[in-house]
C-alpha positions as CSV (number, residue, x, y, z in Angstrom):
1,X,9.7,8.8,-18.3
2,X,11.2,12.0,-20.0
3,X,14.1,11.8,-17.7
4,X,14.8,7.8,-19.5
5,X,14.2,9.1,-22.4
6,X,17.0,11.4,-22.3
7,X,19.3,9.8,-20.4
8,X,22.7,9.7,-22.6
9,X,21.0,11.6,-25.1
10,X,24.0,11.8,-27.1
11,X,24.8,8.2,-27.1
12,X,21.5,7.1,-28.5
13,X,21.7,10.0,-30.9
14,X,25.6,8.9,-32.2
15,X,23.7,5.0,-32.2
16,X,21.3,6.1,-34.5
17,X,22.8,7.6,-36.9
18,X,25.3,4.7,-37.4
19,X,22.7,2.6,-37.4
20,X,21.1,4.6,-40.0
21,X,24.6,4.7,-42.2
22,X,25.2,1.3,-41.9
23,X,21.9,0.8,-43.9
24,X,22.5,3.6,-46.0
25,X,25.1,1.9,-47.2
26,X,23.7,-1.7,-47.4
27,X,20.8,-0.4,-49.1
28,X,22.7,1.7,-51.6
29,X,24.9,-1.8,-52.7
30,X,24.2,-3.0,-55.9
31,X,22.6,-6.3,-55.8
32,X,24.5,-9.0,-58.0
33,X,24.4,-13.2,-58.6
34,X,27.2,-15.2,-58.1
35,X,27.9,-18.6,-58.2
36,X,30.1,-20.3,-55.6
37,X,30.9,-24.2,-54.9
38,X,29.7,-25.0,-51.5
39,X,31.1,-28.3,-49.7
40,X,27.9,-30.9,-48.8
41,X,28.1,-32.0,-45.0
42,X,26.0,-35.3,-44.1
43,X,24.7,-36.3,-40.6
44,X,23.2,-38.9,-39.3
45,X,24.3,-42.2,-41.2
46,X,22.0,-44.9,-40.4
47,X,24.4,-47.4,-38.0
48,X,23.6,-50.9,-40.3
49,X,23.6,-49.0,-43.4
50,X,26.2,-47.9,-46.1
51,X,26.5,-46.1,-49.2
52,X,27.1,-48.0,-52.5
53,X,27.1,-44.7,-54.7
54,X,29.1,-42.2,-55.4
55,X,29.1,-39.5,-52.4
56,X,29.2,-36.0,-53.9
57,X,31.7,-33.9,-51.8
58,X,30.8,-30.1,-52.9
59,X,27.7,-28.6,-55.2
60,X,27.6,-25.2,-56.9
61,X,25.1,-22.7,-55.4
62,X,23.9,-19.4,-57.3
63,X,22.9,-16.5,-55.3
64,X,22.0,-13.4,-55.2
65,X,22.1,-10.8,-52.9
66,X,23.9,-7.4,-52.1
67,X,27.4,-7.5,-53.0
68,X,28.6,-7.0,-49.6
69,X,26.7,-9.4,-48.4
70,X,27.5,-12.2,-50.9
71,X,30.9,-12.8,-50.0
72,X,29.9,-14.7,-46.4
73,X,29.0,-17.3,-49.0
74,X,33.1,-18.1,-49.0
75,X,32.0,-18.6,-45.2
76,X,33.3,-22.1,-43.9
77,X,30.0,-22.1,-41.7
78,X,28.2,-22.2,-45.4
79,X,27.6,-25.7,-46.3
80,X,24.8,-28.3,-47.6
81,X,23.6,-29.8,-44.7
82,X,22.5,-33.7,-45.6
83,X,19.9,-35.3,-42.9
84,X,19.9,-39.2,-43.3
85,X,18.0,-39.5,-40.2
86,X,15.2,-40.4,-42.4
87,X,16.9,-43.7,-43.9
88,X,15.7,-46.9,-42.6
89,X,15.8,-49.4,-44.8
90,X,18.5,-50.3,-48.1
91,X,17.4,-48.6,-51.4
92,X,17.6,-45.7,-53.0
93,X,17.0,-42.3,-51.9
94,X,16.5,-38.8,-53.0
95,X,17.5,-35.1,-51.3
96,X,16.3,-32.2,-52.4
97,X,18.4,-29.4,-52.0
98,X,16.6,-25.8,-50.4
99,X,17.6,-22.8,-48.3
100,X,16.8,-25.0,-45.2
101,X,19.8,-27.4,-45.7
102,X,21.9,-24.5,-46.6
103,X,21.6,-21.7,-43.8
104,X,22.6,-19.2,-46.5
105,X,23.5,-15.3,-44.3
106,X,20.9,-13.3,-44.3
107,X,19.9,-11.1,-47.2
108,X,20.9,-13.8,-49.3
109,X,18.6,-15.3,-52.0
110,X,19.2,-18.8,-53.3
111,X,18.8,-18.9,-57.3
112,X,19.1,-22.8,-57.6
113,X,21.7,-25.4,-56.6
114,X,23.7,-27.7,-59.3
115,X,22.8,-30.4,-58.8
116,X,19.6,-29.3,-57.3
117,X,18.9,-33.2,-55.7
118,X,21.0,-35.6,-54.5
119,X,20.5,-39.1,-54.8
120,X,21.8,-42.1,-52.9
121,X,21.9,-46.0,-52.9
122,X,21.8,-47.8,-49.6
123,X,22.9,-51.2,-48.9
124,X,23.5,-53.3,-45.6
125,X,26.5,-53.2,-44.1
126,X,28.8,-56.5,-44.6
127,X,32.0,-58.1,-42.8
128,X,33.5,-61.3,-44.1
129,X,37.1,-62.9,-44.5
130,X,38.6,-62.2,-47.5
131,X,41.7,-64.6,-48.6
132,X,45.4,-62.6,-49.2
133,X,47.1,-62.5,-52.8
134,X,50.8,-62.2,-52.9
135,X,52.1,-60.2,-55.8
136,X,55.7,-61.0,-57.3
137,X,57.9,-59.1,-58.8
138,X,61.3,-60.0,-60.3
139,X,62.7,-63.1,-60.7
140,X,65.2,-65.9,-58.9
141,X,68.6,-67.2,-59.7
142,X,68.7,-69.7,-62.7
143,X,68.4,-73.4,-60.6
144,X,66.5,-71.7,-57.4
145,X,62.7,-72.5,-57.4
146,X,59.9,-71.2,-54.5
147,X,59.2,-74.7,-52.7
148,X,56.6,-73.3,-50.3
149,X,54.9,-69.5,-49.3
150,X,53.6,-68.9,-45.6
151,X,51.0,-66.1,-45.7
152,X,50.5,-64.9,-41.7
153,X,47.6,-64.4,-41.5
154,X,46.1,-66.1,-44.6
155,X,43.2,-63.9,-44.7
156,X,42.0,-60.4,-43.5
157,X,38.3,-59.2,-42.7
158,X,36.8,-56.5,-44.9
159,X,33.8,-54.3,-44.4
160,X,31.4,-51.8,-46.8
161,X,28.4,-52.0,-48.8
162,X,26.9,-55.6,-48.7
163,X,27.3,-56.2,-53.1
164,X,31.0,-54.6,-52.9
165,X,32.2,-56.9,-50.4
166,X,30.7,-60.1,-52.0
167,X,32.7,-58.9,-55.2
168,X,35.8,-58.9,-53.2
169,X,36.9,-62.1,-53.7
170,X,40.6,-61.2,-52.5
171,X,43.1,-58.7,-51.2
172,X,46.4,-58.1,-52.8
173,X,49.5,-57.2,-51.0
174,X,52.8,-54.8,-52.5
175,X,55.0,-57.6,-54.5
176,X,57.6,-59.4,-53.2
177,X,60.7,-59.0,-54.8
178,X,62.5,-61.7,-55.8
179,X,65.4,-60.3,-57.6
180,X,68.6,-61.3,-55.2
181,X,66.7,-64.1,-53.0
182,X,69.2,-67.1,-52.2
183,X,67.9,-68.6,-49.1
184,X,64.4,-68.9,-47.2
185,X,63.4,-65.5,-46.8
186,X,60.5,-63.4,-44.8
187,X,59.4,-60.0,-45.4
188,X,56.8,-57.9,-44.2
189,X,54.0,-56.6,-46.7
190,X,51.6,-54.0,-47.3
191,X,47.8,-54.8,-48.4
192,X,45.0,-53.1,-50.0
193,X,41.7,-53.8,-51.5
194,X,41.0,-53.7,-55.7
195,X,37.6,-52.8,-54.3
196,X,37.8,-49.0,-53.2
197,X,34.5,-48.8,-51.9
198,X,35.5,-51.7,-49.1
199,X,37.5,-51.3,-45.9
200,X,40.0,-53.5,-43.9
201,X,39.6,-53.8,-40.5
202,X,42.8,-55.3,-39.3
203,X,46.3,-53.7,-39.6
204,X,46.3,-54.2,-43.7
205,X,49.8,-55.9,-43.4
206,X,50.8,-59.3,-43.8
207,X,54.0,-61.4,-42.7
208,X,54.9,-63.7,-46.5
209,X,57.7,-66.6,-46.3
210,X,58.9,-67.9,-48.7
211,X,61.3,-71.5,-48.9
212,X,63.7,-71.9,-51.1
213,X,65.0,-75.2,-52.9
214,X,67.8,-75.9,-55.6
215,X,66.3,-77.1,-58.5
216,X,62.9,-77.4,-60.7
């Protein structure tokens, strides 16, 4: 046992005595608050589910803790950890936000979070057919007039929260420019959705035609 005991006597001697600076040194940091923006991490998002309201992307944490210590706050490991594993159903839904979703390093003391709850409005998930708009810009020739527009395809299918997508009554494409058109012409068109909250789930582009005639 004695012989263990001072086996590398030295060694263990040199360990303890760091070991005894390092938290000399911790110990002898002031201990200051700060306030720091933290970004907000969410997991598990119910599959037939979908957020209507706004998604908050960061929240401001104050701290306090030894100086040293606080800046592992600027850590990207640091971050408010949202759990939706709980969400079932559509409605609304409040998070409260505590050391447990924010693994703060150690020696750290949370002070409060701004906001210090998160809430959240669920709504079924919807997909439908929504019909193409084509936007127009300039303007023909004196005596040339648009006798027919092709739209391929004629519609595109959205997806997103079930309210936003029944308000999305159409998409619109970029505008056609009409300023030096002639003849029957075909160009190729971006589209996008006046409702942000909505998705497209096909290639958003559409192929627009347009005939051409003399006259009114």
């Amino acid at each position: 046992m004695i012989r263990l005991l001072t086996q590398n006597l030295w060694w263990k001697l040199f360990a303890l005595v760091a070991a005894f600076g390092v938290w000399m040194n911790v110990a002898s940091e002031p201990e200051v608050a700060t306030v720091v923006s933290v970004p907000v991490e969410y997991i598990h998002f119910p599959k037939d589910l979908e957020i209507s309201s706004n998604i908050v992307e960061s929240i401001a944490v104050e701290a306090r803790g030894p100086s040293g210590e606080l800046s592992g706050l600027h850590s990207p490991r640091v971050a408010a950890i949202i759990d939706f594993a709980s969400v079932q159903e559509p409605g609304q839904r409040t998070f409260a936000i505590t050391p447990a979703e924010l693994k703060l390093p150690r020696g750290i003391e949370l002070i409060r979070t701004i906001p210090a709850q998160l809430r959240f409005r669920f709504e079924r998930k919807m997909t439908r057919a929504v019909p193409i708009s084509v936007a127009w810009s300039g303007k023909l020739q004196p005596g040339l007039t648009i006798a027919q527009v092709d739209i391929n395809p004629p519609d595109l299918t959205i997806a997103g929260p079930e309210s936003h997508v029944l308000d999305s009554k159409k998409l619109l494409s970029d505008p056609f420019d009409l300023s030096g058109v002639t003849g029957d012409t075909q160009r190729k068109l971006a589209v996008f959705s006046p409702e942000p909250e909505v998705r497209i789930l096909n290639a958003p582009e559409v192929t627009v035609k347009i005939r051409i005639r003399q006259g009114p």
